[in-house]
C-alpha positions as a Markdown table, in Angstrom:
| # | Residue | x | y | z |
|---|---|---|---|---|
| 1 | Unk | 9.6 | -6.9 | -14.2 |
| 2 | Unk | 6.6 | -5.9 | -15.9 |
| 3 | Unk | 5.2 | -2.4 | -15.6 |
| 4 | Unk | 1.5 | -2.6 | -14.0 |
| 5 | Unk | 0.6 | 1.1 | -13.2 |
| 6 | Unk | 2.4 | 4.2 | -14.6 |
| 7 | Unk | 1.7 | 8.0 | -13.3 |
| 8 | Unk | 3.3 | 10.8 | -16.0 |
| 9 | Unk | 3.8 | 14.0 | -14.6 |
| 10 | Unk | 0.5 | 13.9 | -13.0 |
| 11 | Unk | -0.8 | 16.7 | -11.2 |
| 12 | Unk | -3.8 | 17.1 | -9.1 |
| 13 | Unk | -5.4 | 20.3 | -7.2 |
| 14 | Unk | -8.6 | 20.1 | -4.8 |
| 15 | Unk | -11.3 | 22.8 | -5.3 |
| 16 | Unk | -12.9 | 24.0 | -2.0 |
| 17 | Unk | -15.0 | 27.1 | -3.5 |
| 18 | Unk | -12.9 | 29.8 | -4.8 |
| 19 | Unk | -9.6 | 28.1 | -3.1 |
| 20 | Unk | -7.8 | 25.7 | -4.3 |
| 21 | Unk | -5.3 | 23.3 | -3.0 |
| 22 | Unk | -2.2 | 21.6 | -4.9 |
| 23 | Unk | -1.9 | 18.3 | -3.7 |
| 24 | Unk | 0.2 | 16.6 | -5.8 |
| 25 | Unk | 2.3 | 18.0 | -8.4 |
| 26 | Unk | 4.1 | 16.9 | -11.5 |
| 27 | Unk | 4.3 | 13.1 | -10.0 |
| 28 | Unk | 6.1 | 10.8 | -12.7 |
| 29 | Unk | 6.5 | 7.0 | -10.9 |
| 30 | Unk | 5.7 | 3.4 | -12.5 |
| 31 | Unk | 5.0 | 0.3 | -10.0 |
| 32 | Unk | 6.0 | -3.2 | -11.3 |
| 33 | Unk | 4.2 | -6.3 | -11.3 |
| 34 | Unk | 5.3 | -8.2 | -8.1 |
| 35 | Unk | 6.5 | -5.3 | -6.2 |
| 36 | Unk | 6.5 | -4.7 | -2.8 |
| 37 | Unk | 6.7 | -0.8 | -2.3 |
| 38 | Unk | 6.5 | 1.9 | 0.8 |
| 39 | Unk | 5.2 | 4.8 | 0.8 |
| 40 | Unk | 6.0 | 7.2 | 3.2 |
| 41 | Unk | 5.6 | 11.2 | 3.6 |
| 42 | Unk | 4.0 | 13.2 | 6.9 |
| 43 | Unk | 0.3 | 14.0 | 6.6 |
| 44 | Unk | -0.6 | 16.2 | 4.1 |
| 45 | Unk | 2.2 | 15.2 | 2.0 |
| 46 | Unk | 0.2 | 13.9 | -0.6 |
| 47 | Unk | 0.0 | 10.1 | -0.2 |
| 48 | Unk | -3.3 | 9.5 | -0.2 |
| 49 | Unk | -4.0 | 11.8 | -3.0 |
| 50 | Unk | -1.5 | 9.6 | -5.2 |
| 51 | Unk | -3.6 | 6.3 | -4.3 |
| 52 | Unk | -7.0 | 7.9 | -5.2 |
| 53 | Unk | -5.6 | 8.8 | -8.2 |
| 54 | Unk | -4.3 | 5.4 | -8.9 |
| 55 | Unk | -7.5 | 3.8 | -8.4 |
| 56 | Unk | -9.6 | 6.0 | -10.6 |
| 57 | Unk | -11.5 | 7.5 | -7.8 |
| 58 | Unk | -9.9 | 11.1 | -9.0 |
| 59 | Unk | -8.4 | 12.3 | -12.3 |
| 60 | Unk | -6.0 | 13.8 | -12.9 |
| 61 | Unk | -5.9 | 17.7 | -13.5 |
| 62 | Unk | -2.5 | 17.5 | -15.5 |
| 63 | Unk | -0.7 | 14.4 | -16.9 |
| 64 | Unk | -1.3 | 11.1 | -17.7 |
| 65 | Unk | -1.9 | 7.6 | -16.0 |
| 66 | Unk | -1.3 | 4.5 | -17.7 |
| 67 | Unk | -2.5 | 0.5 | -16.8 |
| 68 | Unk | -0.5 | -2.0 | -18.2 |
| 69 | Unk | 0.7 | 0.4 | -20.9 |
| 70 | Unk | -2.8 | 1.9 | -21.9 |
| 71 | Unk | -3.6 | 5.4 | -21.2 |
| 72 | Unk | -6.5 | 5.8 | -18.6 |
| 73 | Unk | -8.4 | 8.9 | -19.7 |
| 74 | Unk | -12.1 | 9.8 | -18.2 |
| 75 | Unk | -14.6 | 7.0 | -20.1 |
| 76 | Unk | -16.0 | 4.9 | -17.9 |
| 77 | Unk | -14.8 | 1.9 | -19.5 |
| 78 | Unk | -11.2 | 3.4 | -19.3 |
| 79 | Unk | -11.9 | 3.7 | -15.4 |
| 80 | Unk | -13.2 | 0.7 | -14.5 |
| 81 | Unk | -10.3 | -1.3 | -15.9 |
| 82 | Unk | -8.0 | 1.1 | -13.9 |
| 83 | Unk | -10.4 | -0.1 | -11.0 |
| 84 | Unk | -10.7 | -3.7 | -11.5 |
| 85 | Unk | -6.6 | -4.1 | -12.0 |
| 86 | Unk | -6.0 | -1.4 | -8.8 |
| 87 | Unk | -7.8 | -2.1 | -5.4 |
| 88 | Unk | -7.7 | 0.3 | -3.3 |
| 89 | Unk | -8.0 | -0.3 | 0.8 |
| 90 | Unk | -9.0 | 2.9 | 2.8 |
| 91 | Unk | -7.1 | 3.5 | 6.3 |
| 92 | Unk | -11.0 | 3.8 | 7.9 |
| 93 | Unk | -12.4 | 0.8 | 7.0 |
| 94 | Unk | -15.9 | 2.5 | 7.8 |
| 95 | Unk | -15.9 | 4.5 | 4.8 |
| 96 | Unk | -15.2 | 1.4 | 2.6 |
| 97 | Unk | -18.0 | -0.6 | 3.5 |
| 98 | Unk | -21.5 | -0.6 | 2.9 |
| 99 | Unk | -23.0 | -4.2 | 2.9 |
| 100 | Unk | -25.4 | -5.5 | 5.5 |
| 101 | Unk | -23.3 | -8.6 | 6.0 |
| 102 | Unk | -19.6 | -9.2 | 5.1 |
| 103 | Unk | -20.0 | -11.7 | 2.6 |
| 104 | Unk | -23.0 | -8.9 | 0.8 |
| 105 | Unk | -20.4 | -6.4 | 1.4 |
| 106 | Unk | -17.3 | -8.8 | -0.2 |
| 107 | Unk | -20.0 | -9.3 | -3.2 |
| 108 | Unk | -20.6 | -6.3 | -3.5 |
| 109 | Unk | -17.4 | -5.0 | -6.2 |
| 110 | Unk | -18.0 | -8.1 | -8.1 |
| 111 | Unk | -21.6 | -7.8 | -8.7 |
| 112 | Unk | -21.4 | -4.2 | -9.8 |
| 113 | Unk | -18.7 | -5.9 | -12.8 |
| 114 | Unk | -22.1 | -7.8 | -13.6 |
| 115 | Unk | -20.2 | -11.0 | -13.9 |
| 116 | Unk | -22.2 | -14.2 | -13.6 |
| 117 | Unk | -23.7 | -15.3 | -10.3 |
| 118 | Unk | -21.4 | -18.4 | -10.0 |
| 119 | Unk | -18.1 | -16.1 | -11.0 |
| 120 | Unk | -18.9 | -13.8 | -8.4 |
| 121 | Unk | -19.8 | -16.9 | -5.5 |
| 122 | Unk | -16.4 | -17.7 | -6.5 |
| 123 | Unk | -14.4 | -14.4 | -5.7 |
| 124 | Unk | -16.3 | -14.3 | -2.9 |
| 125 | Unk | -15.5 | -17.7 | -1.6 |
| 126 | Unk | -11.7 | -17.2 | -2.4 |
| 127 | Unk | -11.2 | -13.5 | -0.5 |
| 128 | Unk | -13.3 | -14.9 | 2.5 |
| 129 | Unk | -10.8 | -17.8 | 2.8 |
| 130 | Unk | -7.7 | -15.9 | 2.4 |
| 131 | Unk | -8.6 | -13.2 | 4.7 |
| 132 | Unk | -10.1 | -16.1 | 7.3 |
| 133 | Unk | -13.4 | -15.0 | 7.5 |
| 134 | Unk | -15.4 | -18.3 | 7.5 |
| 135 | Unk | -16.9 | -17.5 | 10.5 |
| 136 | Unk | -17.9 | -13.9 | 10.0 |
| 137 | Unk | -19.5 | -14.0 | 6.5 |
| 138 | Unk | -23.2 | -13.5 | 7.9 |
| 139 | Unk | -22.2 | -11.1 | 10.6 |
| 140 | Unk | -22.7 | -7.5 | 10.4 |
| 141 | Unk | -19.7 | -5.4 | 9.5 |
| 142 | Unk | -20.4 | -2.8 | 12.1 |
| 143 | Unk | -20.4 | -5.1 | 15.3 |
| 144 | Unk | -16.8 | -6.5 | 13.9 |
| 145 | Unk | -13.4 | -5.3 | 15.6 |
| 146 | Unk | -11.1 | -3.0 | 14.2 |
| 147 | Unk | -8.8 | -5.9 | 12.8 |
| 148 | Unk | -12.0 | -8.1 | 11.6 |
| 149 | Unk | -13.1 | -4.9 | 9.4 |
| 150 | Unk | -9.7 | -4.5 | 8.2 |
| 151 | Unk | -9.7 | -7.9 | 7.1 |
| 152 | Unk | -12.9 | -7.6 | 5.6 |
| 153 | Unk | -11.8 | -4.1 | 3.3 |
| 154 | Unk | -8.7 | -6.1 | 2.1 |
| 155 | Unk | -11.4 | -8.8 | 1.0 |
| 156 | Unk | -13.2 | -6.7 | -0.5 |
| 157 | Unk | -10.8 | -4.8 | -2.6 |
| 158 | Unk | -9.2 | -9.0 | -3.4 |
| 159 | Unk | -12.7 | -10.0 | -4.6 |
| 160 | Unk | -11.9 | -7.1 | -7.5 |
| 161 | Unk | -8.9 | -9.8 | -8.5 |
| 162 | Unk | -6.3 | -7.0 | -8.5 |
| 163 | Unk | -2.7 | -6.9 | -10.3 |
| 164 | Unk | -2.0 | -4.2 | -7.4 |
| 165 | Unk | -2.9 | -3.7 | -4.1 |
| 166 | Unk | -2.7 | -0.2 | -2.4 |
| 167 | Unk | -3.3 | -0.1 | 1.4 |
| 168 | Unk | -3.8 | 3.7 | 2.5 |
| 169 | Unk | -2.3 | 3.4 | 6.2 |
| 170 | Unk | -3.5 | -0.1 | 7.1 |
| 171 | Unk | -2.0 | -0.5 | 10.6 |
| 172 | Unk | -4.0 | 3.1 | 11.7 |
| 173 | Unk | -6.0 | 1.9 | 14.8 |
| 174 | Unk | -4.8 | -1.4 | 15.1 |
| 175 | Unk | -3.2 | -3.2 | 17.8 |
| 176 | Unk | 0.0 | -4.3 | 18.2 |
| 177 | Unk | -1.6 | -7.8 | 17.5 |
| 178 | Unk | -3.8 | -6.9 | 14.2 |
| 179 | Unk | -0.5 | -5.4 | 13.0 |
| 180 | Unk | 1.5 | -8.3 | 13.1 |
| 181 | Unk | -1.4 | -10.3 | 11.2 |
| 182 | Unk | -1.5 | -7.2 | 9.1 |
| 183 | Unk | 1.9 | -7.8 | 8.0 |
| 184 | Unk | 1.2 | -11.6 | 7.6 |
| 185 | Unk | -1.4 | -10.8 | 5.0 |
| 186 | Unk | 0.7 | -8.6 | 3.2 |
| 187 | Unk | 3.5 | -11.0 | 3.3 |
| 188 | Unk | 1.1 | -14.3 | 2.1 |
| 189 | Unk | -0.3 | -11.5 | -0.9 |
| 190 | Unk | 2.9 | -10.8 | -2.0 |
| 191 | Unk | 4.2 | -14.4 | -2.0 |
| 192 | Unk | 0.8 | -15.1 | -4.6 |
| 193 | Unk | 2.7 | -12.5 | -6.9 |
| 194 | Unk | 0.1 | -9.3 | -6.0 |
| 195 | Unk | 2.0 | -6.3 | -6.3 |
| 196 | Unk | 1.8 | -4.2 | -2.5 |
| 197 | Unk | 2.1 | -0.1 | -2.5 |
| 198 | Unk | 1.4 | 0.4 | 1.5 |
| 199 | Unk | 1.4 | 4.0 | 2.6 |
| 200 | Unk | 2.7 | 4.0 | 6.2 |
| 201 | Unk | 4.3 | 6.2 | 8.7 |
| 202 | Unk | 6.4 | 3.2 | 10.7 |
| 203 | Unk | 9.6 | 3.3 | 9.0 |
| 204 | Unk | 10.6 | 0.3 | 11.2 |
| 205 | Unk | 8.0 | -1.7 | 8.8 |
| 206 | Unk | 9.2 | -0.3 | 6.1 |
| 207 | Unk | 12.5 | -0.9 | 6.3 |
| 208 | Unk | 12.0 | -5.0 | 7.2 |
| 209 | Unk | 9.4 | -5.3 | 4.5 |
| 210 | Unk | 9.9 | -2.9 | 1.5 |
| 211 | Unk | 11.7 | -3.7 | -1.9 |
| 212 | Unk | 11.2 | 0.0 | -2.6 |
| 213 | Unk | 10.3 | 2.7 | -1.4 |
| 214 | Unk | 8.4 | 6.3 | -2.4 |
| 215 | Unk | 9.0 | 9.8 | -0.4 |
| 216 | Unk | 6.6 | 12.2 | -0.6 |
| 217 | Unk | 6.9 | 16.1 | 0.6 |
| 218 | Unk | 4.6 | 19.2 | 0.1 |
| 219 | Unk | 2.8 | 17.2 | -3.2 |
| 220 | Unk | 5.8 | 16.3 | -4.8 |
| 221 | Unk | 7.3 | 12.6 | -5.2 |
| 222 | Unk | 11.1 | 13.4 | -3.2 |
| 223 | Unk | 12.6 | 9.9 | -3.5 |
| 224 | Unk | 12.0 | 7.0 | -5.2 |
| 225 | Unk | 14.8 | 4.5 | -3.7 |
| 226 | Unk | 15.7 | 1.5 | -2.4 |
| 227 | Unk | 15.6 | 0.9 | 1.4 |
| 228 | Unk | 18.9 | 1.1 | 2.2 |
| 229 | Unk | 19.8 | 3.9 | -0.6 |
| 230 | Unk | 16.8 | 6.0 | 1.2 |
| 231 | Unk | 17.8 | 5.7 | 4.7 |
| 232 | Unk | 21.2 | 6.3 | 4.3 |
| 233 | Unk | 20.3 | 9.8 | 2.6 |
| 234 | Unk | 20.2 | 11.8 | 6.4 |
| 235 | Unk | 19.5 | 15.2 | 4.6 |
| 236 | Unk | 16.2 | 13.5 | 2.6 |
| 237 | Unk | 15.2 | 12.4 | 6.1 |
| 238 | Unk | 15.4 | 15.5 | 7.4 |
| 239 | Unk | 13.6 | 17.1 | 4.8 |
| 240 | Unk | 11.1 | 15.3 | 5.0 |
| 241 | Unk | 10.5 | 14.4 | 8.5 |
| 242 | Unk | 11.7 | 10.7 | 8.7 |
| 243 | Unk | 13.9 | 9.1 | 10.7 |
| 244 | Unk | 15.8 | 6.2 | 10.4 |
| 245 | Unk | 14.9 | 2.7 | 11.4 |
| 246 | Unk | 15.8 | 1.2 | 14.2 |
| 247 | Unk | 17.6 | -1.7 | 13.4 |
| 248 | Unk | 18.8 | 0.1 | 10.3 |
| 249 | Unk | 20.9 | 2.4 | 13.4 |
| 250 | Unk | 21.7 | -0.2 | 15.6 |
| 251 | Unk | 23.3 | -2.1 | 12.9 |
| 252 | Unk | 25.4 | 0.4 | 11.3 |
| 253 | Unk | 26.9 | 1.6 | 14.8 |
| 254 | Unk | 28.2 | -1.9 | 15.2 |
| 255 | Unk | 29.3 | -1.9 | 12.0 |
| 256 | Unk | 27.3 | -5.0 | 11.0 |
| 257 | Unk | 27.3 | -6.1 | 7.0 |
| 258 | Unk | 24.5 | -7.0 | 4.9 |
| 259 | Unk | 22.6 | -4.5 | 7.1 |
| 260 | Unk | 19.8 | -6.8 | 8.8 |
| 261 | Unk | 16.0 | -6.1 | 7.6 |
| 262 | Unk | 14.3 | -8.2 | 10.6 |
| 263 | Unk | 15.1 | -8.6 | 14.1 |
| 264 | Unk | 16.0 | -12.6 | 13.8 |
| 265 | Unk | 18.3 | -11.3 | 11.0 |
| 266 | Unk | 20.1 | -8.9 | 13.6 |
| 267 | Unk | 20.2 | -11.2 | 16.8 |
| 268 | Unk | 21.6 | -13.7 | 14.3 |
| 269 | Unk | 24.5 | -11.2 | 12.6 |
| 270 | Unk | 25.1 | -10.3 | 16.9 |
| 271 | Unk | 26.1 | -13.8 | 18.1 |
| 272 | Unk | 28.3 | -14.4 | 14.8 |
| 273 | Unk | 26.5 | -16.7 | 13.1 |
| 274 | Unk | 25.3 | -14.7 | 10.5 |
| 275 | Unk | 26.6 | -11.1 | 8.8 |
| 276 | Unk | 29.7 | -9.7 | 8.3 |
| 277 | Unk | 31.7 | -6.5 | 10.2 |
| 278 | Unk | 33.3 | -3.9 | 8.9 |
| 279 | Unk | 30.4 | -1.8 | 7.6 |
| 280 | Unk | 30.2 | 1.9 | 7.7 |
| 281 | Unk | 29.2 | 3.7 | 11.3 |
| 282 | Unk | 27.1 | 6.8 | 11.9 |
């Protein structure tokens, strides 16, 4: 696959006065086109901090980031393109959007590229329909729901036309049915061939939808793994305050083989028609 977004030994320390605060620290990571990638870590662990700096909206104290194999320094032509091939979606939708209308606010990133009228109608037109929101584009963003504005942050950040995505906690305040649309977005994105970094704290969804997936602990990147690799590792997991998935348990005590990623998967491997046994027990 090809390399999109590279971070080398990148560090990053917030100034509060005369105290300072290291919140990520020597991170070295690459995200390929395509990708579908996890992110987990407890709060404070330094998630967030890694997306900010892969959008542009920090620098980096120490290190370097790359796009596509060019090295992003602090110009503000060397930013932008970091921006325009990173979107960025915030996990309060409130702080990402400022228009008086939803399609104003979608037309908003675009405009500020000072592309032609008709360009920007366009990305408008296309993130309004793949989010669904025909019927909202003249409504006011603050008298949406909680699921409606998330929609509308993850149009917004599409109208950009992104190589990757990075969702900051998407499902946070959502309910149990927004989150299952949630993951039908991020699904029908990643089938269009956008590459998905989503930090989240439900390993359950990370486990049935995650190619890959990124630890974080105390500012420092502890595991960069594949699913399976990562929650097999009980010692990383304690470390850092994870547990394994649920169907990733339920399947290894009844020894079922390929480990199952969604429920259907499991209830299929159960009444023998699908899996193997034999597999390894905890």
């Amino acid at each position: 696959m090809e390399e999109l977004l590279r971070f080398e030994n990148v560090s990053f320390t917030y100034e509060d006065g005369a105290e300072q605060r290291l919140a990520l620290k020597d991170c070295s990571v690459s995200i390929q086109a395509g990708e579908r990638v996890a992110v987990l870590g407890s709060n404070g662990a330094g998630k967030s901090t890694f997306f900010l700096l892969a959008n542009g909206v920090l620098c980096p104290k120490q290190g370097n980031i790359f796009f596509r194999g060019e090295l992003i320094g602090r110009k503000k032509q060397e930013l932008n393109r970091l921006r325009r091939g990173v979107g960025l979606v915030f996990q309060d939708p409130d702080v990402q959007i400022l228009g008086g209308t939803v399609e104003e606010e979608i037309s908003f990133g675009p405009m500020n590229l000072g592309l032609p009228r008709e360009e920007v109608r366009r990305r408008v037109d296309d993130a309004v329909a793949r989010m669904h929101l025909e019927g909202l584009r003249q409504r006011a963003p603050q008298y949406l729901s909680g699921g409606e504005k998330k929609r509308v942050s993850i149009a917004d950040a599409l109208a950009m036309e992104p190589e990757l995505l990075m969702m900051d906690e998407p499902a946070a305040s959502l309910d149990p049915e927004n989150c299952r649309v949630l993951e039908k977005t991020l699904e029908m994105l990643g089938e269009q061939g956008l590459a998905l970094a989503v930090a989240t704290h439900d390993v359950d969804f990370a486990w049935r939808w995650a190619q890959r997936i990124l630890v974080f602990h105390d500012g420092c990147l502890a595991a960069d793994r594949t699913p399976e690799e990562l929650f097999s590792d009980t010692a990383l997991l304690h470390t850092c305050h994870l547990e394994q998935p649920m169907l990733f348990r339920a399947a290894r005590v009844m020894g079922i083989r390929p480990l199952p990623r969604t429920m259907e998967e499991f209830e299929r491997a159960v009444s023998g028609k699908h899996g193997g046994q034999g597999g390894e027990t905890i």
